[in-house]
DRENVEX-625281 format. One line per 5 residues: their letters; for each residue x, y, z of N, C-alpha, C, O. Coordinates in Angstrom, 1 decimal. Each point is the difference from the previous one (the first is absolute). Layout:
BEGIN
a> X:Y:Z:X:Y:Z:X:Y:Z:X:Y:Z; ...
END
This chain:
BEGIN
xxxxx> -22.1:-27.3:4.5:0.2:0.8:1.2:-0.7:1.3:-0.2:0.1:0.7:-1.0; -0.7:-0.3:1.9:-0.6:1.6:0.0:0.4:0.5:0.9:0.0:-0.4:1.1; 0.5:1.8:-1.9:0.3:1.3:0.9:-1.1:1.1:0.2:-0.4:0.7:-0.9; 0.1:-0.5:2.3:-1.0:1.3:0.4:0.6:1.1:-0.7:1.1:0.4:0.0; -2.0:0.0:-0.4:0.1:1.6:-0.5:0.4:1.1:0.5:-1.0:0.5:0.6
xxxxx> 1.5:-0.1:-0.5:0.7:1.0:0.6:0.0:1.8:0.3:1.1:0.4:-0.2; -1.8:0.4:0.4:0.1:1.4:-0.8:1.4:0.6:0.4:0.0:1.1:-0.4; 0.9:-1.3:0.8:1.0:0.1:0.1:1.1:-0.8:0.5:0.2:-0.4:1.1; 0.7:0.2:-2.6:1.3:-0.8:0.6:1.4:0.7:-0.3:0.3:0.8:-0.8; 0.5:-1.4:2.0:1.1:1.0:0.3:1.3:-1.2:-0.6:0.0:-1.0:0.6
xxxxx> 0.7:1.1:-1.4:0.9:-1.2:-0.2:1.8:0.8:0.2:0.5:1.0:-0.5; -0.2:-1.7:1.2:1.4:0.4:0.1:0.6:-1.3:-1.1:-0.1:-1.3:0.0; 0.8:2.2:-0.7:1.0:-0.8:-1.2:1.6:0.7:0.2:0.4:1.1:0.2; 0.5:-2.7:-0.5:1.8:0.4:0.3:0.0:-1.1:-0.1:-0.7:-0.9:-0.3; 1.9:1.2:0.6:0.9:-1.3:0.1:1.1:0.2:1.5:1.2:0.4:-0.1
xxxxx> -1.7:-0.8:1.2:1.3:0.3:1.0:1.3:-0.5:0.0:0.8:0.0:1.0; -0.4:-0.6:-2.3:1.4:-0.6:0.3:0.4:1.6:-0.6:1.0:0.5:0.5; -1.4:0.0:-1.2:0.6:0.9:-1.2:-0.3:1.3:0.5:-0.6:0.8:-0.8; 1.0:-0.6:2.3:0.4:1.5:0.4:-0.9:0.5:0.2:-0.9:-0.6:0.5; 0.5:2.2:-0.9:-1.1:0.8:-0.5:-1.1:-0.5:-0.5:-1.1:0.5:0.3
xxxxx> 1.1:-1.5:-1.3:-0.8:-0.4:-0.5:-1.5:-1.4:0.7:-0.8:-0.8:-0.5; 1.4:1.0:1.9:-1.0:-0.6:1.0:-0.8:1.2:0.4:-1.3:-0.1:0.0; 1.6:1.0:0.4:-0.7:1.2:0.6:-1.8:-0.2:-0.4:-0.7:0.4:0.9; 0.4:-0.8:-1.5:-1.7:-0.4:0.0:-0.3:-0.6:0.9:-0.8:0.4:0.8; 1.5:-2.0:-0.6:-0.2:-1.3:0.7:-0.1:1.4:1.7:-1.0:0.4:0.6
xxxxx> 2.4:0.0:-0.4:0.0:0.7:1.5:-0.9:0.7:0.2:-0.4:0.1:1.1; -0.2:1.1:-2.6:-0.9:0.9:1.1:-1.2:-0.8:-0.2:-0.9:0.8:0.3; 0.5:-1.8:-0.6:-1.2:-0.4:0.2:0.3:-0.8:1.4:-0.6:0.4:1.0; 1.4:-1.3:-0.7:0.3:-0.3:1.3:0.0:1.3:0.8:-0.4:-0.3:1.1; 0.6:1.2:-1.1:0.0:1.1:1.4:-1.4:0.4:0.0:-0.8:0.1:0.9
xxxxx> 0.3:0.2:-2.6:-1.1:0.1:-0.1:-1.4:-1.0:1.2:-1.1:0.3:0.3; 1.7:-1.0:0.0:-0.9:-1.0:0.7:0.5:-0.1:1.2:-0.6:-0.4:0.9; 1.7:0.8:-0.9:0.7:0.2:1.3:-1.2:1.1:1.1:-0.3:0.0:1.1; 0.1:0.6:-1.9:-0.3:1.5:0.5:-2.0:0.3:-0.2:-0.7:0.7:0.8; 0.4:-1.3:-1.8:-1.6:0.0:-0.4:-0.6:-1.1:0.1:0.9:-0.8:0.1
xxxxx> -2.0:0.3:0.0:-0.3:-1.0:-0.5:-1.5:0.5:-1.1:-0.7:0.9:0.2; 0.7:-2.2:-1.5:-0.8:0.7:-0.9:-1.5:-0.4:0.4:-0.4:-1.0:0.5; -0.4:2.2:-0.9:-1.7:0.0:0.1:-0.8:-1.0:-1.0:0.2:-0.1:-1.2; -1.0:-0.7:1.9:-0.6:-0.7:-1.1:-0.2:0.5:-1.4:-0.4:1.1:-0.4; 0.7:-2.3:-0.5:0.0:0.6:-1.4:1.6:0.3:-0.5:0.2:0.1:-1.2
xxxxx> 0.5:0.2:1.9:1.8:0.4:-0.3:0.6:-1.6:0.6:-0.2:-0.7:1.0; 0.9:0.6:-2.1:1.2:-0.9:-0.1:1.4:0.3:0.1:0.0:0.7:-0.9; 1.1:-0.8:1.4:0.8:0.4:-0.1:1.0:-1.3:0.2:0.0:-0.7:1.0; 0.7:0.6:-2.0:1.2:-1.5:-0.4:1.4:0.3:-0.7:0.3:1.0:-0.7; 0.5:-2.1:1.2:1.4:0.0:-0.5:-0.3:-0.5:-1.7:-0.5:-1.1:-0.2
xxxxx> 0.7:1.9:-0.7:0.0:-1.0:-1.7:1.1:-0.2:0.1:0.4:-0.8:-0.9; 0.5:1.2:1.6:1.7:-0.6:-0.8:0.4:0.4:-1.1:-0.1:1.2:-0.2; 0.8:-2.1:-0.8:0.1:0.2:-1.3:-1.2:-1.4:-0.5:0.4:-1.0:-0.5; -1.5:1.3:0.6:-0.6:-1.6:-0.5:-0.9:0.5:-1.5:-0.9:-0.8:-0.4; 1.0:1.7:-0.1:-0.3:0.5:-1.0:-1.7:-0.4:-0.2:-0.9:0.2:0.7
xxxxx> 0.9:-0.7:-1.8:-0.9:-0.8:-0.6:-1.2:-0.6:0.7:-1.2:0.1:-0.3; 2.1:-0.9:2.0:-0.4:-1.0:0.6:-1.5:1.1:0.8:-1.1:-0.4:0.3; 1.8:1.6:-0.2:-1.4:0.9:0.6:-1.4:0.4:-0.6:-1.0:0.4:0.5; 1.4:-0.7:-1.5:-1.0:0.5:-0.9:-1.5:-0.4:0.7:-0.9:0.7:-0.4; 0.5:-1.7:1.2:-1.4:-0.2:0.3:-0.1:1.0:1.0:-1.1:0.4:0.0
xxxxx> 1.8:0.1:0.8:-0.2:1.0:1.0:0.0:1.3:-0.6:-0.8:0.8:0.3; 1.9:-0.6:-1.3:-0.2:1.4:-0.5:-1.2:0.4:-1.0:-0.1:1.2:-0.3; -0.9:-2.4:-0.3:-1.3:-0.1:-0.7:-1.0:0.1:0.6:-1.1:0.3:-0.4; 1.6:-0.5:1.9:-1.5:0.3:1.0:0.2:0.8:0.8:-0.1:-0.1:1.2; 0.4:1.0:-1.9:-0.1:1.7:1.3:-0.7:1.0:-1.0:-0.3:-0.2:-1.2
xxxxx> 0.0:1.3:2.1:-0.3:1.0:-0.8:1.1:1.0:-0.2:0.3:0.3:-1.1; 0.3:0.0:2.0:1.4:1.2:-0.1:1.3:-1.4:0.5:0.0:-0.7:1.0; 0.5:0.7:-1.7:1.8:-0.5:0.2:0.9:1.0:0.3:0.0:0.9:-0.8; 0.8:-0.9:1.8:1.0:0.7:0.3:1.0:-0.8:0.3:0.0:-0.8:0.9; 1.1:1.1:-2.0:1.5:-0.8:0.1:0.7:1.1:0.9:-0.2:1.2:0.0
xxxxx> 1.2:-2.0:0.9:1.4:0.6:0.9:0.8:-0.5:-0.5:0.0:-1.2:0.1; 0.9:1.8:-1.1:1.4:-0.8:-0.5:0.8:1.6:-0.3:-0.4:1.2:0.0; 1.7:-1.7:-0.2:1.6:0.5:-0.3:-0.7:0.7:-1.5:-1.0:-0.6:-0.5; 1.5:1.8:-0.1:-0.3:0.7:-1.1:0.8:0.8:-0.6:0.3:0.8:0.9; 0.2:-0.5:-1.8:1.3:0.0:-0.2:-0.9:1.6:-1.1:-0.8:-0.2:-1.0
xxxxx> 1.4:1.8:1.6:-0.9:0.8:-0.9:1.3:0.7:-0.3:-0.1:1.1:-0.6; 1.5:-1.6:1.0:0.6:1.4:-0.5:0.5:1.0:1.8:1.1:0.1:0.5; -2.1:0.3:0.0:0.5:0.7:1.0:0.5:-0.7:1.0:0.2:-1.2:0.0; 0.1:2.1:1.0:1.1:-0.7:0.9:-0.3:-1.2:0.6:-1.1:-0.5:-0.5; 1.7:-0.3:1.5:-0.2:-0.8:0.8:-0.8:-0.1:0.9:0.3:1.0:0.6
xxxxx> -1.6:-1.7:0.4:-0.4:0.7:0.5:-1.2:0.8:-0.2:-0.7:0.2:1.0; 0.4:0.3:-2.3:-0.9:0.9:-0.4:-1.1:-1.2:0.1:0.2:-1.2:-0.3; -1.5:2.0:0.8:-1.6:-0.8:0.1:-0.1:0.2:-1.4:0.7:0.9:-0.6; -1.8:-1.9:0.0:0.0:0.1:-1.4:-1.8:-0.6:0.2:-0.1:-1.1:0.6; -1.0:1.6:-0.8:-1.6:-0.3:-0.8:0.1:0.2:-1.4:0.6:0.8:-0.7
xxxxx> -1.5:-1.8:0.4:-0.3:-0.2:-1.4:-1.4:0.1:-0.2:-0.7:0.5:0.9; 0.2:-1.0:-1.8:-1.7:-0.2:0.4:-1.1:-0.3:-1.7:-0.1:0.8:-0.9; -0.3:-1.7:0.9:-0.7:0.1:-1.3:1.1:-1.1:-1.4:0.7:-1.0:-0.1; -1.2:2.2:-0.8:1.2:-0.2:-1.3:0.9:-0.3:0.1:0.4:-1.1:-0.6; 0.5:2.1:1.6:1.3:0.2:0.1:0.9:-1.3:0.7:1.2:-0.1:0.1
xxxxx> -2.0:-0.8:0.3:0.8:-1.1:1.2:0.3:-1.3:-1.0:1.0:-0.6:0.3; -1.6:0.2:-1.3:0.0:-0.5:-1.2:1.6:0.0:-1.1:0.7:-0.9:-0.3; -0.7:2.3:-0.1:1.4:0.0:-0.4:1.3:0.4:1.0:1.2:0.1:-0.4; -1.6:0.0:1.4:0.7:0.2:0.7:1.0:-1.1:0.8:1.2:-0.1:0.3; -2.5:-0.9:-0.3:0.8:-1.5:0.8:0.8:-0.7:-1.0:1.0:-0.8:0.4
xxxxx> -1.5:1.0:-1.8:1.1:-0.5:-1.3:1.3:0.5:0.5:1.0:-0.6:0.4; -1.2:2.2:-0.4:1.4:0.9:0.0:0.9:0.1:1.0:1.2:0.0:-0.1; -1.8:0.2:0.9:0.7:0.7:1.7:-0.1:-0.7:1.3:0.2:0.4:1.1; -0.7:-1.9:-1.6:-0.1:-0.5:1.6:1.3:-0.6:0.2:1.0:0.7:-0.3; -0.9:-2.2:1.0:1.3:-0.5:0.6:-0.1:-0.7:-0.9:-0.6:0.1:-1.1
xxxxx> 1.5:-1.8:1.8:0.4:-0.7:-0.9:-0.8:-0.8:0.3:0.5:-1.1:0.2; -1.7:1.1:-0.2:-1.7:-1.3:-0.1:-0.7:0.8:-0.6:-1.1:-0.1:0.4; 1.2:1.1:-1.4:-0.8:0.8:-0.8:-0.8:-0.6:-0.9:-1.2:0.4:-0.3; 1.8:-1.3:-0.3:-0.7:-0.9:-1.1:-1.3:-0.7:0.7:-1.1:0.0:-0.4; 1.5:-0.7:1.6:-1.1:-0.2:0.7:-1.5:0.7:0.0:-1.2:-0.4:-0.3
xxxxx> 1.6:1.5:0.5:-1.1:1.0:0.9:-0.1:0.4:-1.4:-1.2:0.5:-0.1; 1.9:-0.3:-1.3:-0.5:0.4:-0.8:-1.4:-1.2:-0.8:-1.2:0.4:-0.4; 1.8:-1.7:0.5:-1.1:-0.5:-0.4:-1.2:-0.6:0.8:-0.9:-0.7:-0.4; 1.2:1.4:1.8:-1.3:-0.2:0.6:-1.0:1.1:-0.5:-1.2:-0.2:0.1; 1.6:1.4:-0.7:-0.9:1.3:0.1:-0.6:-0.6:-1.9:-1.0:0.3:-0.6
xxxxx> 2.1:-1.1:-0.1:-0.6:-0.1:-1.2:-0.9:-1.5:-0.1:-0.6:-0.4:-1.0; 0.5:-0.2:2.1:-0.7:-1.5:0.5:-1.1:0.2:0.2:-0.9:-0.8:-0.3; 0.8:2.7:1.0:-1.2:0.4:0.9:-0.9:0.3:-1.3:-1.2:-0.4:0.0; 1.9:1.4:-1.2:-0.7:0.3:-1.2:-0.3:-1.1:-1.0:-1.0:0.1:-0.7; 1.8:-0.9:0.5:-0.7:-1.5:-0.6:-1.0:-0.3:0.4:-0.8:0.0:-0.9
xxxxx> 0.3:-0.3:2.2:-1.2:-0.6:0.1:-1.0:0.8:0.9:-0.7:-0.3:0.9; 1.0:1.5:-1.8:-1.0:1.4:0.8:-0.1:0.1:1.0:-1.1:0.6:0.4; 1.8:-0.8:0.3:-0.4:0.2:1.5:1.5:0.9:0.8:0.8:-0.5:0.8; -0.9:1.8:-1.4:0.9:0.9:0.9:-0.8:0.7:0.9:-0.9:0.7:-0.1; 1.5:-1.0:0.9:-0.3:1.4:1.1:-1.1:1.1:-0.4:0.1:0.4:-1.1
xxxxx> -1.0:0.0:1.8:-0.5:1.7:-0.6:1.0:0.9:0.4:0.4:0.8:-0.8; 0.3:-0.9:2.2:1.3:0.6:0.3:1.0:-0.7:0.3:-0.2:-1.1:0.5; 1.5:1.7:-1.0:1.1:-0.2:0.1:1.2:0.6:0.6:0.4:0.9:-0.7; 0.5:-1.1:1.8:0.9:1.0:0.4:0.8:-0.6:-0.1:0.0:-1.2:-0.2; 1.3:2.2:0.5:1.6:-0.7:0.4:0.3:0.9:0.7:-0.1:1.1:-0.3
xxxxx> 0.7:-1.7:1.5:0.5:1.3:1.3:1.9:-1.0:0.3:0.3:-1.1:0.4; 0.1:1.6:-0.7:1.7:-0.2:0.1:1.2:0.9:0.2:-0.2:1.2:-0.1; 1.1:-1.5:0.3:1.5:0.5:0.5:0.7:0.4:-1.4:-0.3:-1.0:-0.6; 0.8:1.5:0.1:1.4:0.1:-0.6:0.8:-0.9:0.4:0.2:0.1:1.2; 0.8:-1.4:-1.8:0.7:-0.8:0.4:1.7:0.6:-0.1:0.3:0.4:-1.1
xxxxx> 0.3:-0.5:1.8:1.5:0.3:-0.4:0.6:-1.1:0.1:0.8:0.0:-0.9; -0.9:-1.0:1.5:0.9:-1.2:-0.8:-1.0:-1.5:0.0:-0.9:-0.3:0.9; 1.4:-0.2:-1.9:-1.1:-1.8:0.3:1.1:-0.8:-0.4:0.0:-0.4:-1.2; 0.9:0.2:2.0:1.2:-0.9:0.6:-0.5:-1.1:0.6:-1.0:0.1:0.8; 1.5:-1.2:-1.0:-0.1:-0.6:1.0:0.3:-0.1:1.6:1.1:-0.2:0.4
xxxxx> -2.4:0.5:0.6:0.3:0.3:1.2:-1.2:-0.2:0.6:-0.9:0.1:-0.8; 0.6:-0.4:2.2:-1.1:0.5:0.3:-0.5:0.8:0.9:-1.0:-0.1:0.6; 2.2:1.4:-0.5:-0.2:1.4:0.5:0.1:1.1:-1.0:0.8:0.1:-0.9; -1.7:0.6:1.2:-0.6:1.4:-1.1:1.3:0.4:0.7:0.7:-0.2:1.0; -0.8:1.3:-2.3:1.3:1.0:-0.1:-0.7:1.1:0.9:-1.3:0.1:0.0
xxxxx> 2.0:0.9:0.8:-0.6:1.1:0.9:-1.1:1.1:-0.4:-0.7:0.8:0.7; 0.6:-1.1:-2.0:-1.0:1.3:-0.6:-1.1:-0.6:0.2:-1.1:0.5:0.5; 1.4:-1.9:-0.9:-1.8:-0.2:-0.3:-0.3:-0.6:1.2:-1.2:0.0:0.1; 2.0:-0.6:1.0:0.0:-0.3:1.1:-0.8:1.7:1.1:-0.7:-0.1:1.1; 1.0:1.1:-1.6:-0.7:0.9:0.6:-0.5:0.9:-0.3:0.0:1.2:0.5
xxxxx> -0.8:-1.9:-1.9:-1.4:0.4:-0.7:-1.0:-1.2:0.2:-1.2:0.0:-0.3; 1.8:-1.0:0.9:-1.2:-0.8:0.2:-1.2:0.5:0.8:-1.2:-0.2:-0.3; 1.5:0.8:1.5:-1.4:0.2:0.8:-0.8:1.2:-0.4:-1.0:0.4:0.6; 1.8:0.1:-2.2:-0.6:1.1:-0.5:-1.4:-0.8:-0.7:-1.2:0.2:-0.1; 2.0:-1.3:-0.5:-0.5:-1.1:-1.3:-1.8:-0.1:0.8:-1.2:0.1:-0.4
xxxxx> 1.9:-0.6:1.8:-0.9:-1.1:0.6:-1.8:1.0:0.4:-1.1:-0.4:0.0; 1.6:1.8:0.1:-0.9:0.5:0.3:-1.0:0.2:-1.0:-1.2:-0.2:0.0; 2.3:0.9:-1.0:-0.8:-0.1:-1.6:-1.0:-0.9:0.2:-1.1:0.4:0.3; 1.6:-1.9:-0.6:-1.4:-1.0:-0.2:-0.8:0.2:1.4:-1.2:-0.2:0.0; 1.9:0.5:1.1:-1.5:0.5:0.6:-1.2:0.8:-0.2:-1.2:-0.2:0.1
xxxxx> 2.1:1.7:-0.4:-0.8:1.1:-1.0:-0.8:-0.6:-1.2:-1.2:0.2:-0.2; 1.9:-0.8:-0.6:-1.2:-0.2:-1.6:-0.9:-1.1:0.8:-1.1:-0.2:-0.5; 1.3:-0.2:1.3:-1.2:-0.9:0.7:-1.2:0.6:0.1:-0.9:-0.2:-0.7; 1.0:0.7:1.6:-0.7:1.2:0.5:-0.6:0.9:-0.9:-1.1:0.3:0.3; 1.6:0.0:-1.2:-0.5:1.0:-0.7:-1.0:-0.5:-1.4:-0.8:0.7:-0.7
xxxxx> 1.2:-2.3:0.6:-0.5:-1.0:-0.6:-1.3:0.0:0.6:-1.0:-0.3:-0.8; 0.7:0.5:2.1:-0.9:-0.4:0.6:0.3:-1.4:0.9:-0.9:-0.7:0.5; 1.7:0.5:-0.3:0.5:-1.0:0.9:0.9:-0.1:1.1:0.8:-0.9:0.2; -1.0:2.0:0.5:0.7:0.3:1.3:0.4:-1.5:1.1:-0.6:-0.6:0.8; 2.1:0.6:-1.5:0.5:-1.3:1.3:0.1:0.5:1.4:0.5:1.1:0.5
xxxxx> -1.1:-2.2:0.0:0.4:-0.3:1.2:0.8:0.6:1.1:1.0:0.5:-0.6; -0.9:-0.2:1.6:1.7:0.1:0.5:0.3:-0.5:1.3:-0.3:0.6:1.0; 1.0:-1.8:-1.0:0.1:-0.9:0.9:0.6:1.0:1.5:0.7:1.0:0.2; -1.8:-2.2:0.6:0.3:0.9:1.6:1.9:-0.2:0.0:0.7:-0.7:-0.8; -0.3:1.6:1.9:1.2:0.0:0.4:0.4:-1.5:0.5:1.0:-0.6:-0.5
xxxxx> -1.7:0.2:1.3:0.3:-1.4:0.5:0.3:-1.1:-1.1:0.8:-0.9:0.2; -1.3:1.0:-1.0:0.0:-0.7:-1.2:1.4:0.3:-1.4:0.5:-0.7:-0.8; -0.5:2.0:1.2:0.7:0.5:-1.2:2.0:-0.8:-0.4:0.8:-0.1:-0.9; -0.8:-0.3:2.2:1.3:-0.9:0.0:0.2:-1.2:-0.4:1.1:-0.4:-0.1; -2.4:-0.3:-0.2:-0.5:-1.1:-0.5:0.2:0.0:-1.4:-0.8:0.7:-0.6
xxxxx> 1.5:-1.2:-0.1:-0.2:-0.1:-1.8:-0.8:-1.0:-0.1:-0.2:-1.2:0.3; -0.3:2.5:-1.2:-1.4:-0.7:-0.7:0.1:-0.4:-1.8:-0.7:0.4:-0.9; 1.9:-1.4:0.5:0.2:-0.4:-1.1:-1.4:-0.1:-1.0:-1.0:-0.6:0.1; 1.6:1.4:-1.2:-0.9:-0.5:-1.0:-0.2:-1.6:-0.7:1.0:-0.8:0.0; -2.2:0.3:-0.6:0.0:-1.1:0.0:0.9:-0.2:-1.5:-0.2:0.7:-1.0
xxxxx> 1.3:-1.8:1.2:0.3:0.3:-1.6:-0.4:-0.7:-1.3:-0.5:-1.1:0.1; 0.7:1.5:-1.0:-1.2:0.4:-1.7:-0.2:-2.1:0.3:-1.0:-0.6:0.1; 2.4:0.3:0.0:-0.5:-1.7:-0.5:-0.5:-0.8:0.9:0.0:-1.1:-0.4; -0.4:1.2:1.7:-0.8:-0.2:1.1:-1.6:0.2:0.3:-0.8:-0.6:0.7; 0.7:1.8:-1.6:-1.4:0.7:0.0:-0.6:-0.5:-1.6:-1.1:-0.1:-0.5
xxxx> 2.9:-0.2:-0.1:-1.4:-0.8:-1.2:0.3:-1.5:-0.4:0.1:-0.6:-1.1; 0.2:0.2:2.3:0.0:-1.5:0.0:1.1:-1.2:-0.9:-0.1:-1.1:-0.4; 1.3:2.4:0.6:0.8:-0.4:-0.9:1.3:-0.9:0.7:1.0:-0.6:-0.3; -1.7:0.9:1.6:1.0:-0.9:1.6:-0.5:0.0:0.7:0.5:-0.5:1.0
END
């Protein structure tokens, strides 16, 4: 199977049974709700599928993860990363698919093929219960979240889209990770 190359991919990572810790999967759904991406930008649900991404996350030039991040400050709080820093960080401070996304980023360095860029744009989580309603903080830091990845887009050099009004009621679901890699 081959995956097109990408110069920019946007992966929303969670888990929506587990509260907060879906918040990636949703702002990439509004994300699309609201943009649509410019040739060359990808933007998809990873789930928790860890490992299973690795051919998409090998063929981009910049990766930008949306997931739950756990830094210490409040609830709520936007959290960027970028580089070095996203590496020990998904060991330490993500949710509970961390191991996942940890050995996708050490999958990526096994067989040389990381990213030249790397981001993480995320929430602060306050609880990863089982549920599948965000708790109020991060429920209204999301459309903070959501713009973010529109800003680093942009400023990436990849200015999304932004779907007409007539359209904007329309959900535009991301395709999800095991669909796009042939895994269903």
């Amino acid at each position: 199977m081959s995956v097109d190359r990408s110069q920019l991919l946007i992966l929303g990572l969670g888990n929506v049974i587990c509260q907060d810790d879906g918040l990636g999967i949703v702002a990439v759904e509004r994300l699309l709700e609201r943009y649509e991406p410019p040739p060359g930008v990808e933007i998809h649900d990873g789930g928790t599928m860890g490992l299973s991404l690795l051919t998409w996350a090998t063929e981009t030039d910049t990766l930008l993860m949306v997931d739950a991040i756990r830094t210490g400050e409040a609830p709520g709080t936007l959290v960027r990363m970028e580089g070095d820093e996203v590496a020990p960080a998904v060991r330490d401070r993500l949710s509970v698919h961390q191991i996942g996304v940890a050995d996708l980023l050490d999958g990526m360095r096994l067989f040389d093929r990381y990213p030249p860029k790397l981001l993480l744009l995320g929430i602060v989580p306050e609880s990863m219960e089982l549920s599948t309603e965000r708790t109020p903080a991060v429920e209204r830091a999301l459309p903070r979240l959501v713009e973010a990845v529109a800003e680093e887009a942009a400023a990436l050099g990849h200015p999304l889209i932004p779907r007409e009004a007539s359209h904007a009621s329309t959900p535009h679901a991301p395709r999800p990770a095991a669909v796009a890699l042939g895994l269903r």
